[in-house]
C-alpha positions as CSV (number, residue, x, y, z in Angstrom):
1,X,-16.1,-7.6,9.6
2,X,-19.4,-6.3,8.3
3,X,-20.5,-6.6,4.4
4,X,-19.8,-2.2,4.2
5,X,-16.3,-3.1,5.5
6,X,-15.7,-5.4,3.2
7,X,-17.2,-3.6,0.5
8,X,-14.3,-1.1,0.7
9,X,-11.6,-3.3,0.7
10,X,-9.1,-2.8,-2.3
11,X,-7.7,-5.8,-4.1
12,X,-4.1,-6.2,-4.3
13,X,-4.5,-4.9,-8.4
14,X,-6.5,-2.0,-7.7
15,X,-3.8,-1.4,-4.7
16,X,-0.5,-1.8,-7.2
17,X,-2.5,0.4,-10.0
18,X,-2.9,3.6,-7.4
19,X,1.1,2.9,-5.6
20,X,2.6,2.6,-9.9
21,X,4.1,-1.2,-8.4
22,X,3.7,-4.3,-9.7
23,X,1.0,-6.9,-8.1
24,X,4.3,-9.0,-7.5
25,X,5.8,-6.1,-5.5
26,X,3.1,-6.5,-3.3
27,X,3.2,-9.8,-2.7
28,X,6.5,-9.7,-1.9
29,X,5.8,-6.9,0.5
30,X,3.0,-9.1,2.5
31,X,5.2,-12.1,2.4
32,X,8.6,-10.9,4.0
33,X,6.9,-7.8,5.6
34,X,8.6,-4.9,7.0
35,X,7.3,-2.0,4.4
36,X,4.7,-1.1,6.5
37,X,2.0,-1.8,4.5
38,X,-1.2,-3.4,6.6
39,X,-3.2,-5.6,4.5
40,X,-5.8,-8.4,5.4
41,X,-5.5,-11.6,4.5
42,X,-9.4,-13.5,3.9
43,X,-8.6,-17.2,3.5
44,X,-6.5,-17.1,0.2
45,X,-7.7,-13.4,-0.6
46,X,-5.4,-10.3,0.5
47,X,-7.0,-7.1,0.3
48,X,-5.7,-3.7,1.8
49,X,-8.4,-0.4,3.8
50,X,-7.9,2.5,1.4
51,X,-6.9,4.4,4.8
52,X,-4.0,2.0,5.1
53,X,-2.8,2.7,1.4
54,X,-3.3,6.6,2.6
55,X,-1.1,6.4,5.5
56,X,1.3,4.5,3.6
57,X,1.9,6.9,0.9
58,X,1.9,9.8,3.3
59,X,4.7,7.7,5.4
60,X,6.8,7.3,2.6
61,X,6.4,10.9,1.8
62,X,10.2,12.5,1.0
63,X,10.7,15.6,0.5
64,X,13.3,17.3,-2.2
65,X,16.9,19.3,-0.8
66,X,16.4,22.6,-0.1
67,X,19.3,23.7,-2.1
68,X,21.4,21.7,-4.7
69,X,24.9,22.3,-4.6
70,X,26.2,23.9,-7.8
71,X,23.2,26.0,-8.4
C-alpha cells in the first residue's frame, strides 16, 4: 500500500462520527464480522477506505412503506 493510500484511510473515530455509532460498535463489528463492513487491519491499527464506508451506507440503504395502513 502506497503512502496516498494510506493517506486516505479513515480511523475507526472519524469512521463511527460519519455512521452516528459508537467507536465500540465498530469494534465489535470487525471482531465477530458479518456487517459487511471491510476494514484494514495495520498491525494494531484498523482503519476503513472511505469507498468501503460509501458502499456500506448505500447497502444498508432501506427505504420507507409506500402506504401506511390507516392513513
Amino acid at each position: 500500500m502506497d503512502a496516498k493510500a494510506m493517506s486516505n484511510l479513515l480511523t475507526r473515530g472519524k469512521v463511527a462520527e460519519i455512521l452516528g455509532v459508537a467507536v465500540q460498535t465498530l469494534a465489535k463489528w470487525a471482531c465477530y464480522g458479518g456487517n459487511g463492513l471491510p476494514f484494514v487491519r495495520l498491525g494494531g491499527l484498523v482503519r476503513y477506505r472511505m469507498e468501503d464506508v460509501e458502499a456500506f451506507i448505500t447497502n444498508n440503504l432501506r427505504c420507507a412503506a409506500q402506504s401506511i395502513p390507516g392513513n
